[in-house]
N, C-alpha and C positions, 0 to 999 in steps of 0.2 A: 707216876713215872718214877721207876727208882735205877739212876743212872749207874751201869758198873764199868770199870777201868778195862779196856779189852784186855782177854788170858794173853801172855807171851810176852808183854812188852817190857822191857828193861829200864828203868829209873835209877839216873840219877842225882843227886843232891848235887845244887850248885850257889854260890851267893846270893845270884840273885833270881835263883826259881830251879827247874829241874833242865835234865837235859832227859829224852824220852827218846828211844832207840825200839824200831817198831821193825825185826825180823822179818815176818811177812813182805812187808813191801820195802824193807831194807831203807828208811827212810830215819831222819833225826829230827825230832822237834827241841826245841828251846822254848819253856812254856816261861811266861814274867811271875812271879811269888803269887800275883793272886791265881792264876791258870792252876799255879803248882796246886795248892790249897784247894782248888776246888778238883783239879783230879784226882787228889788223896783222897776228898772225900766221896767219890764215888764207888763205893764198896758195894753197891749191890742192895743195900739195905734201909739207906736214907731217900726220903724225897726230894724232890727237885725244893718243895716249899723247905724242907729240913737243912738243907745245905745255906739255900737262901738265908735262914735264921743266923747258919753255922758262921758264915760270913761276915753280913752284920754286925757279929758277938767280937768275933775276933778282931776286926780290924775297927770295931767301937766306932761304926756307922751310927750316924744319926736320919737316916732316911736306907729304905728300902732298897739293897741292889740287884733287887728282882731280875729288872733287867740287862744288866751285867752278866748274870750269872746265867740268863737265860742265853744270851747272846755267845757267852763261854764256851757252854756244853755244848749248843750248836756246832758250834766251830773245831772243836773238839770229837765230836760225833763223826764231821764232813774228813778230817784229820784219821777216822779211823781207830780215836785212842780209848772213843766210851760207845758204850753200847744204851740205847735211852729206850729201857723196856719199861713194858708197862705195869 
């Protein structure tokens, strides 16, 4: 599964994570620094497992936030902001 940011939606930068403005259904999310981070990195092009690494690296995890992240996208997906193709 390689998760991508749905086409349309408006990002942006905030201190403490994004604000995400999704046209379609005219709605605002407010994601916290790790949502933000892991919505950037849904390009299309990384795996679910690659993201999970990408995570870990960055925020100098010493155990797996597999499920963090898995739990993220979900929530994320149900939000309408990723698309989790195969």
């Amino acid at each position: 599964m390689k998760p991508a940011a749905k086409d349309g939606i408006e990002i942006n930068e905030t201190q403490d994570g994004l604000i995400v403005y999704d046209e379609e259904t005219d709605r605002v999310h407010h994601l916290n620094q790790t949502a933000a981070v892991i919505l950037q990195l849904c390009d299309g092009t990384l795996s679910v497992e690659e993201i999970t690494t990408d995570i870990a690296r960055m925020f100098e995890l010493d155990q797996s936030p597999a499920e963090t992240v898995e739990a993220c996208l979900a929530q994320l997906e149900r939000e309408g902001l990723v698309d989790l193709k195969e």
